[in-house]
N, C-alpha and C positions, 0 to 999 in steps of 0.2 A: 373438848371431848373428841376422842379420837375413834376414828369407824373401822374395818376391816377393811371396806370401799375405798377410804382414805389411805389406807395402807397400800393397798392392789396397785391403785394409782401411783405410788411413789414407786412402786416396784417395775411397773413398765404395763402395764394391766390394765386395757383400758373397757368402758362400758361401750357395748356393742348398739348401735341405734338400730329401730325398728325398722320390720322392711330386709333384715338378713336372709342371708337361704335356708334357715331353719324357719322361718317364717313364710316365706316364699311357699315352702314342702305343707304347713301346719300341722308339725308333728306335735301331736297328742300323746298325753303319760296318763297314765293310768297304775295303780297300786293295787294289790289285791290281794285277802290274807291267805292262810292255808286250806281253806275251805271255800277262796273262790268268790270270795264278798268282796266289793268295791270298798275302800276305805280312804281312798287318793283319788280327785278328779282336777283335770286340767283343765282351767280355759277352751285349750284347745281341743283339748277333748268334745266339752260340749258344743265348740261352730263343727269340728267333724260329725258327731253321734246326734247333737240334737238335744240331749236331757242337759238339764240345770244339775249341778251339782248334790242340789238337794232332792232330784230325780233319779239318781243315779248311786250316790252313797250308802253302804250298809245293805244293798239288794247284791242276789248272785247275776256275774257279770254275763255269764251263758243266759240266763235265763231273762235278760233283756236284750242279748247284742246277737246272739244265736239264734237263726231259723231251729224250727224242732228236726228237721234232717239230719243238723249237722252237729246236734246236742253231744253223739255219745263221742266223737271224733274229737270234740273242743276237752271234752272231760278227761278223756286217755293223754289226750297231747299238753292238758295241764297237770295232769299225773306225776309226767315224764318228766318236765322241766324240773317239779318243785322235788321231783326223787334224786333225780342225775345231777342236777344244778347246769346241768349244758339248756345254753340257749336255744331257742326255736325261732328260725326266719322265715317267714313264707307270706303268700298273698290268701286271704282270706275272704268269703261272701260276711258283710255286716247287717243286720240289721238297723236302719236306721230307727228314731221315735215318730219318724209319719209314714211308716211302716213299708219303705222302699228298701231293696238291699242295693248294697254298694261294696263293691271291692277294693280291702282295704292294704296294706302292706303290713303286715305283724313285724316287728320283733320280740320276745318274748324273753327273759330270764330271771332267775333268782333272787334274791336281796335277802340281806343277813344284817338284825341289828344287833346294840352290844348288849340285847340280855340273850342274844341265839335265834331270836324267832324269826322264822324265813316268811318273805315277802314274794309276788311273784310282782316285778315292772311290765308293762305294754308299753309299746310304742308302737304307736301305729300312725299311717299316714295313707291318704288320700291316693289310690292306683295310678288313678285317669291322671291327679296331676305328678305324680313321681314320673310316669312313663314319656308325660310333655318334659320334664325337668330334664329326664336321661336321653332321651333323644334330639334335645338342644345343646344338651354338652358334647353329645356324640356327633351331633352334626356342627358345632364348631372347631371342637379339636379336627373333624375332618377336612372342615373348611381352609382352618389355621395352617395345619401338618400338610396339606396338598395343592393350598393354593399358589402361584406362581408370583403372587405380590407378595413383595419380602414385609414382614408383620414381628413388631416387636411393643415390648411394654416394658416400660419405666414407671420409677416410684417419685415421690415428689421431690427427690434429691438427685433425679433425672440417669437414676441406674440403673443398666435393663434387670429385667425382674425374668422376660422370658424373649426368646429369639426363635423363630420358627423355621423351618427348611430352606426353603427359597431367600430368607438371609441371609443363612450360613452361604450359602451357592452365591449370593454377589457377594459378601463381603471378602468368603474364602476364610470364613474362621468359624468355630463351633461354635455351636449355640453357649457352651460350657465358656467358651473364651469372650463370649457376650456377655457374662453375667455378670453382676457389679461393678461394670465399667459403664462410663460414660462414654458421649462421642467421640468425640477429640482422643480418648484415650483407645477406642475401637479404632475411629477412620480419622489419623493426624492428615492426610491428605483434602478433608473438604474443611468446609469455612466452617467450623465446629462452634466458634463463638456466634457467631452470625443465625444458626441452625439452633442454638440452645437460648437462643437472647428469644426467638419463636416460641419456643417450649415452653420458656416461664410465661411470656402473654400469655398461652393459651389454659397456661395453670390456674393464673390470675383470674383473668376473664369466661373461660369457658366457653368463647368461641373458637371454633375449628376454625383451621386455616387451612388451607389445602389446594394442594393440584401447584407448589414450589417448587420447582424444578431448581437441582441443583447438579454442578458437574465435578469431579474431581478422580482420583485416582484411589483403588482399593489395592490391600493384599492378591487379593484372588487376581488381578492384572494392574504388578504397580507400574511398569510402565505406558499405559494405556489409559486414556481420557475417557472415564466413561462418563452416564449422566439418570438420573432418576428424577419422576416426580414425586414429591414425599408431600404427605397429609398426617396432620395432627390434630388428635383429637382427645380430649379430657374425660377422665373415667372416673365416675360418679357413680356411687351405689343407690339402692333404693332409698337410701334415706339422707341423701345428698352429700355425703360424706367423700372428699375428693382423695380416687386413689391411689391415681398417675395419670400418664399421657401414653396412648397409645399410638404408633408411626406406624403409616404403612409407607410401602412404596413401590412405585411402577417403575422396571428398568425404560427406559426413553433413547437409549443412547443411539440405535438407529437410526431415532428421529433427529436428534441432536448432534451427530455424526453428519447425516443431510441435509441440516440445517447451517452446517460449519462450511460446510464443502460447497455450500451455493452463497455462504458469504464471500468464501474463498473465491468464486469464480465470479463473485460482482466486484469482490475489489481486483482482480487482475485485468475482468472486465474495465473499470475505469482506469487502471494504469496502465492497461492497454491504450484504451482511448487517449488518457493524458499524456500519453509519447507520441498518440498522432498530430496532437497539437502542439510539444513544446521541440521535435526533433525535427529539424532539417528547416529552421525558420527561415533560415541564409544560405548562401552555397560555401561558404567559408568552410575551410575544411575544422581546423581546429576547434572552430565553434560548433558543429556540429557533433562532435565527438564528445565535447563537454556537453551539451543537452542529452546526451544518451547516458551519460555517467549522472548527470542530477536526477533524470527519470529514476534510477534505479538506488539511490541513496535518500532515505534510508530505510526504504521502502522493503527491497529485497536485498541490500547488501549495508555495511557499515565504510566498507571504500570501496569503490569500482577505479578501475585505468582501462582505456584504452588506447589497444595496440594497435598498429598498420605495418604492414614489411617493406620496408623501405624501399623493395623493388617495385611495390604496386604505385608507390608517390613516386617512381622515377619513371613509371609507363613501360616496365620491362613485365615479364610473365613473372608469378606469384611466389609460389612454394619453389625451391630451389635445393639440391640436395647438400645435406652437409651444415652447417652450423646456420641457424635463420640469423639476417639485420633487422632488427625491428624497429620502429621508433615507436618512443609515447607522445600519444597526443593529447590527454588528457589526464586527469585524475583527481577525484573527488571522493570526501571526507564527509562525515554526518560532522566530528567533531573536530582540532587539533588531534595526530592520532602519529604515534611514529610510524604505524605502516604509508606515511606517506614518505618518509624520508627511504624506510627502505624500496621504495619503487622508484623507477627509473623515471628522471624529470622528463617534462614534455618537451618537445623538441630534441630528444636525447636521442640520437641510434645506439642499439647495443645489440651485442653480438650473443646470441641463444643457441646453449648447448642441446643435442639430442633427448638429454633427460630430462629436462626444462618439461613442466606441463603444459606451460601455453606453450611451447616448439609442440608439445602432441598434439595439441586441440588443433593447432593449426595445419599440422600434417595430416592429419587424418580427417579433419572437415568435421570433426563431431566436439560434444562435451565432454568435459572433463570435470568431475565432480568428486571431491573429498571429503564426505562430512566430520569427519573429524581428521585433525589433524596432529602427527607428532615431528620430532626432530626431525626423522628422517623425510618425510613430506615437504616439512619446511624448506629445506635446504634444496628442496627440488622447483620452490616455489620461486622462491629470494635468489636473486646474482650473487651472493657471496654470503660468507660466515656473517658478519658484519649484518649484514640486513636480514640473514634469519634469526638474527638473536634481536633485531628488532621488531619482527614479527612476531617474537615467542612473548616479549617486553607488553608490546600491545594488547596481547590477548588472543590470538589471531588462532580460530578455532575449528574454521569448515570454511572450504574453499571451492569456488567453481570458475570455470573458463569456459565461455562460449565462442564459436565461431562466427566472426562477420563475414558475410559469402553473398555477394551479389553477383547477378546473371550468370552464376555457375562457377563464379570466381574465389575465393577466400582470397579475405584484404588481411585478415588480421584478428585479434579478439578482443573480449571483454573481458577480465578479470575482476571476479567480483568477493571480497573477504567481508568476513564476519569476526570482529571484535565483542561489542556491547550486545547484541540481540542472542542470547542463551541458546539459540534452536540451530542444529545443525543444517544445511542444505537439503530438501529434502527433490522428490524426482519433480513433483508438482513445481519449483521452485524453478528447476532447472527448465521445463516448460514454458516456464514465463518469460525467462531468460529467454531461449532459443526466441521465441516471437517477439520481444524488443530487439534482439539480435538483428531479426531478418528484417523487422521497420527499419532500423537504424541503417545497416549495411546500405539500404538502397540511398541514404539520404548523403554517407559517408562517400559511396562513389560516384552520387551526382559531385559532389562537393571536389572530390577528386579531380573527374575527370575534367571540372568546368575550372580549374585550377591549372592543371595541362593545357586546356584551350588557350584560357589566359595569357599563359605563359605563353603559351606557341604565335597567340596573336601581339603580344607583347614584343617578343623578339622581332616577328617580323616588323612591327610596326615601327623601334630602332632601325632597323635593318634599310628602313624604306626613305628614312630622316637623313638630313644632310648630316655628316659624321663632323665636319666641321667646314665653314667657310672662311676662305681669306677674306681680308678687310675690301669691299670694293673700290674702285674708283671714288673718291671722295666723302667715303662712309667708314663711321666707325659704326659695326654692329654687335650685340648680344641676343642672344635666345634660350629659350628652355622649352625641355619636355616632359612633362610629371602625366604619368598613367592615372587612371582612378584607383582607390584603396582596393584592395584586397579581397574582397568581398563583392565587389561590382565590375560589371562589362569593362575590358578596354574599351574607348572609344576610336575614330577615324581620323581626329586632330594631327595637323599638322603645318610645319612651317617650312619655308624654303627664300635662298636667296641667289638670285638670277642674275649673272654678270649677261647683260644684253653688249652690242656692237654699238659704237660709238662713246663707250666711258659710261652708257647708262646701266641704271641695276632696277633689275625685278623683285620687289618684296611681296611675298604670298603669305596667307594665314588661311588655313581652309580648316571646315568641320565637318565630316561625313556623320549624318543620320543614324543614328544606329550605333551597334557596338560588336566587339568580339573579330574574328579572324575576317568573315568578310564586310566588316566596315575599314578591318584593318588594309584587304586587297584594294578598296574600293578605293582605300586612301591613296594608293603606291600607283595604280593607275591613272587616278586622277593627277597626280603629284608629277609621273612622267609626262602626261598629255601637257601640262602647263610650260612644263620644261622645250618640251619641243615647241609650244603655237608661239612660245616667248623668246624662241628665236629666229619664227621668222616675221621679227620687226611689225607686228601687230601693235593695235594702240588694247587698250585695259577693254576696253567693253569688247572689241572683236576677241579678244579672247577669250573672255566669261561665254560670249554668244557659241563659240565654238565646245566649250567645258557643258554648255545647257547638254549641248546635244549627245556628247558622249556618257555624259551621267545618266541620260535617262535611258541607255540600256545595260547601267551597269545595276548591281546588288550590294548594297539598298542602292535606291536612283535617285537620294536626294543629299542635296550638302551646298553648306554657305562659304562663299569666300569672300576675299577681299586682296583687290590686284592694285599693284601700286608699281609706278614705275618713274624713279628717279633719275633725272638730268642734268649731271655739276655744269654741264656749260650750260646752260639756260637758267641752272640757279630752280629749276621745279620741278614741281610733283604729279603726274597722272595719276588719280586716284576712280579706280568702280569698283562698285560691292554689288555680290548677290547674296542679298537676304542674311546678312552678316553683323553684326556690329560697328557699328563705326571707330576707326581711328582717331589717335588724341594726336592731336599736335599741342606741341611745346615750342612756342615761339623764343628766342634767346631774351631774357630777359622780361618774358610775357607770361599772361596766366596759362595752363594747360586748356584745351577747349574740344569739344567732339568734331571732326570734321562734318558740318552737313554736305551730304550725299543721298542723292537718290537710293532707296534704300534698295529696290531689283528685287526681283523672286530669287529664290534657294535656285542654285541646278539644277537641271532635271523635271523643273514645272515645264518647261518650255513654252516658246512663242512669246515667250516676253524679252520686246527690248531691252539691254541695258545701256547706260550712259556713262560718259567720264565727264570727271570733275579735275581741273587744274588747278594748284595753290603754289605760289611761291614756297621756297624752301632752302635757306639762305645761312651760312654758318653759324654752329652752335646751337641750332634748331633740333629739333628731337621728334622725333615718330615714334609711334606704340601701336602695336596690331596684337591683337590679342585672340584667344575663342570665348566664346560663356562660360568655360571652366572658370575663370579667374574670377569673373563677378557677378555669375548668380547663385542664389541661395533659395532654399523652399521655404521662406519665413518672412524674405526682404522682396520688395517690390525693385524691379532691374533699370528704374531710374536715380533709386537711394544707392544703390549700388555703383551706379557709373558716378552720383558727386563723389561717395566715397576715392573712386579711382583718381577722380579730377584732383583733390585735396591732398592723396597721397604723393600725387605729381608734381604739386605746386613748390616741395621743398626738394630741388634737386639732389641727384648722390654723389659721392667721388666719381664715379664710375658706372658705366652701365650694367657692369654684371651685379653690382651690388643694386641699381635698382631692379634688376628683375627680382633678387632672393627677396630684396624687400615687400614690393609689390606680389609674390608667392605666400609671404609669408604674412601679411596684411590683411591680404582679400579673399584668399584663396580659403572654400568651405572646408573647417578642418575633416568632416565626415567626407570630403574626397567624390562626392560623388561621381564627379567626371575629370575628362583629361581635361588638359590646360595648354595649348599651343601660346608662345609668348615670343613677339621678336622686336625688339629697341633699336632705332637706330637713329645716330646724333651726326650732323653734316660736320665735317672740319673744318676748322679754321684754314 
């Protein structure tokens, strides 16, 4: 059997549950024929009036619901309706049935059935609560339309239904351009899947979620990161019936904007800090250079190089007019990237045109910042065609160059490119830069200058070494001099060979305390003083006793030798040490062995005696005076070290230059720490 009800329903029609806003209001019907009789009573009529239907039915409706004041006024104005057929709206005094009146809201009009005969309908409702109804709507449409939280309502298919002011104003679209769209189809810019995966929970469930903070980009400012917090809540009518989800939301983006900008400044904060601890570990120049470029990749850049002007690593003045030398000393990669190929290899000088950016950074002492870049940029970046077309290859899309400037100087800069990281250079960026700039600079011209020293103490220190000796009276000799690595002090090491009077010779091996230029003096004067006490005919300890004394007013004032002084007519050897290692002899034919010797204080203790020791020394026999360079290490204890030397001795070489390479190449710490003074000599047949 088929219903109307059943029908409505297929049509899209559905039954209304209790608890609606006509229920809300309890509006009351009422029927009444032409003379004013009740003939229709509603429900609601009777919670409004108070009579039972059967109270109420077939009596005149003035004459129970009507004070007598207001009799003849009800009787005219039902006159009117049932003559004109126009309605009558107005607020009316009722009489209730426990005889209190109450103001009610009328509306009043006509009805016509199909044999003609006219009816008059009441509708009336409840003042006190109609006036709570209209002043709740009134005070949320005012709420809605002026509050500054953007307020919107979706249906359960998550499509706005309504959009209020302060929407429109963040999102920058009309309320009109809100309506049956979803999010993602309003704001493609925020996590719209993530935001509606919310909404169906909260369909689902019925709990509110709120106070989600979300950040993305709108129309109203699509380039600009803003950020809201949005709450969600599910709208339910009185009779539980779900009608959607209602959003509000708080702009935040201030907050969110200050909250970005103090992460920003905790992580430049720590890459700050982690440049103070990973730049300038060593005095090494190149190395240094590289720790300022791993600081910055790929943190703030996707390759950083850096540069130095070739005049500042020769110790001449800086900036120079006219084309810059630069060299690279570095350059580092987050990944394989061809802008490595297009930059000039490390150890490269090359020659920078005027329009060169890094020639500007560097002439002018300031930054140079590109955040985006085209052809013509490029070409101003890259030494030739060739390498701006491998910068374009790359990806290479915003560019900065900072100055490295210590104690008023510019060495040179940083160049730092962005390939893979989408975000152009921004001024904050370049900020960061400049202050690794300025750590790094100081760390690049300690490294510099202590490279100069070096150097300078180096030179002299050849400078101060016998350039070559003839074979002496009855000796065949070799020697060598290997500096420390690259990285570490010269030391004061040094050898010497002293043709004395009567056919004898002087062998010396000294090691001055300390390093750098004045170990290297310390050395050249100790090195002449030996020169002259050895010839005049001193035996080995009066001359160590006379070296005590000039060492201890030189700088530094300590150092170890070992005097040795050979005699072919006697066939021997005078041997004293201060505070030095001992000598190996190699008997012809015999095991290699240390000479025991009084071992003496360093120079420069003073007041302490020293002794000699005589040993035969007879053809084919071998001597070895060496420094600590050659056989200690910071791992070995310096008696495994000396078997080691003994063992390497024991199988003689063709030649003595090849045992010195050998014995260098053997013993000697390949980390280089120190110098190595080394001198062989074999008596002849």
């Amino acid at each position: 059997m088929r219903t109307g009800w059943g029908d409505a329903r297929r049509e899209g029609v559905h039954r209304s549950p209790e608890g609606g806003l006509l229920d809300v209001l309890g509006v009351a019907a009422m029927v009444l024929d032409t003379e004013g009789r009740i003939v229709l009573w509603s429900p609601q009529a009777e919670q409004l009036l108070g009579y039972a239907p059967g109270e109420a039915l077939g009596r005149f409706a003035a004459r129970i619901l009507v004070d007598e004041e207001h009799f003849e006024l009800v009787l005219r104005l039902f006159a009117e309706v049932m003559s004109s057929g126009e309605a009558w709206a107005g607020v009316f005094p009722v009489r209730h049935k426990n005889g209190t009146s109450r103001l009610v809201e009328f509306r009043n009009m006509r009805l016509q059935d199909d044999r003609g005969d006219f009816y008059a309908l009441g509708l009336a409702a409840d003042g006190a609560t109609l006036r709570d109804v209209e002043r709740g709507l009134a005070l949320s449409v005012r709420l809605v339309d002026q509050s500054p939280i953007g307020l919107a309502v979706l249906d359960g298919d998550l499509r706005c239904l309504a959009a209020n002011p302060a929407l429109e104003r963040m999102d920058g679209l009309s309320a009109s351009e809100h309506l049956g769209r979803r999010v993602g189809e309003v704001l493609p810019f925020l996590e719209s899947d993530a935001i509606e995966t919310a909404m169906h929970e909260v369909l689902a469930s019925g709990v509110p979620q709120v106070s989600h903070e979300v950040a993305g980009r709108t129309p109203a400012e699509p380039d600009t990161d803003r950020a809201w917090r949005v709450s969600l809540y599910r709208l339910d009518d009185s009779g539980g019936r779900v009608l959607g989800i209602a959003v509000s939301l708080i702009e935040v983006t201030d907050r969110y904007r200050a909250a970005a900008e103090a992460e920003r400044a905790r992580h430049r904060l720590a890459l700050i800090a982690d440049a103070s601890v990973r730049i300038g570990t060593t005095l090494d120049l190149e190395q240094t250079a590289r720790e300022l470029a791993e600081v910055t990749v790929p943190e703030l850049a996707d390759v950083a190089a850096v540069d130095v002007l070739d005049s500042v690593l020769q110790g001449r003045p800086g900036v120079t007019e006219g084309p810059l030398l630069i060299q690279a000393l570095a350059i580092v990669a987050a990944r394989p990237n061809p802008v490595v190929d297009a930059a000039d290899p490390p150890g490269h000088a090359a020659r920078y045109g005027a329009d060169r950016l890094i020639t500007r950074c560097v002439r002018t002492a300031r930054p140079v910042r590109e955040p985006y870049l085209d052809a013509e940029i490029l070409s101003r970046i890259a030494r030739d065609s060739r390498s701006a077309a491998l910068l374009a290859q790359a990806g290479a899309h915003s560019y900065l160059a900072v100055p490295l400037i210590a104690r008023g100087e510019v060495l040179g800069a940083i160049d730092l490119i962005r390939t893979d990281n989408p975000l152009p250079f921004t001024e904050d960026d370049e900020v960061l830069a400049c202050e690794l700039a300025a750590r790094a600079a100081i760390g690049i011209d300690n490294a510099r200058l202590y490279r100069q020293q070096r150097e300078t103490a180096l030179t002299l220190q050849r400078s101060m070494l016998p350039r070559d000796h003839h074979d002496p009276v009855g000796l065949e000799v070799a020697s060598r001099y290997q500096p420390a690595a690259s990285r570490y002090e010269v030391g004061g090491d040094w050898f010497d060979v002293i043709g004395l009077r009567h056919g004898r010779t002087a062998l010396v091996v000294g090691d001055v305390m300390g390093s750098g230029i004045n170990a290297a003096t310390t050395m050249g004067r100790l090195r002449t003083a030996t020169q002259t006490l050895s010839r005049l005919g001193l035996q080995p300890a009066e001359v160590l006793g006379h070296l005590d004394e000039i060492t201890a007013d030189l700088d530094p004032p300590f150092a170890t030798c070992v005097y040795a002084v050979y005699d072919p007519a006697a066939g021997r050897c005078r041997v004293s040490t201060a505070g030095h290692l001992p000598p190996v002899l190699i008997p012809r034919g015999g095991a290699p062995r240390l000479l025991e010797l009084p071992p003496g204080a360093p120079l420069g203790v003073g007041g302490v005696p020293f002794s000699d020791v005589t040993f035969p020394l007879g053809p084919g026999d071998r001597l070895v005076l060496y420094t600590d360079g050659l056989v200690e290490t910071r791992d070995t204890d310096i008696d495994s070290r000396l078997d080691t030397l003994l063992g390497l001795l024991r199988d003689p070489d063709p030649s003595l230059e090849e045992s010195c390479d050998r014995l260098l190449r053997e013993l000697r710490d390949p980390q280089g720490h120190d110098d190595v003074a080394l001198l062989v000599a074999r008596v002849r047949d």
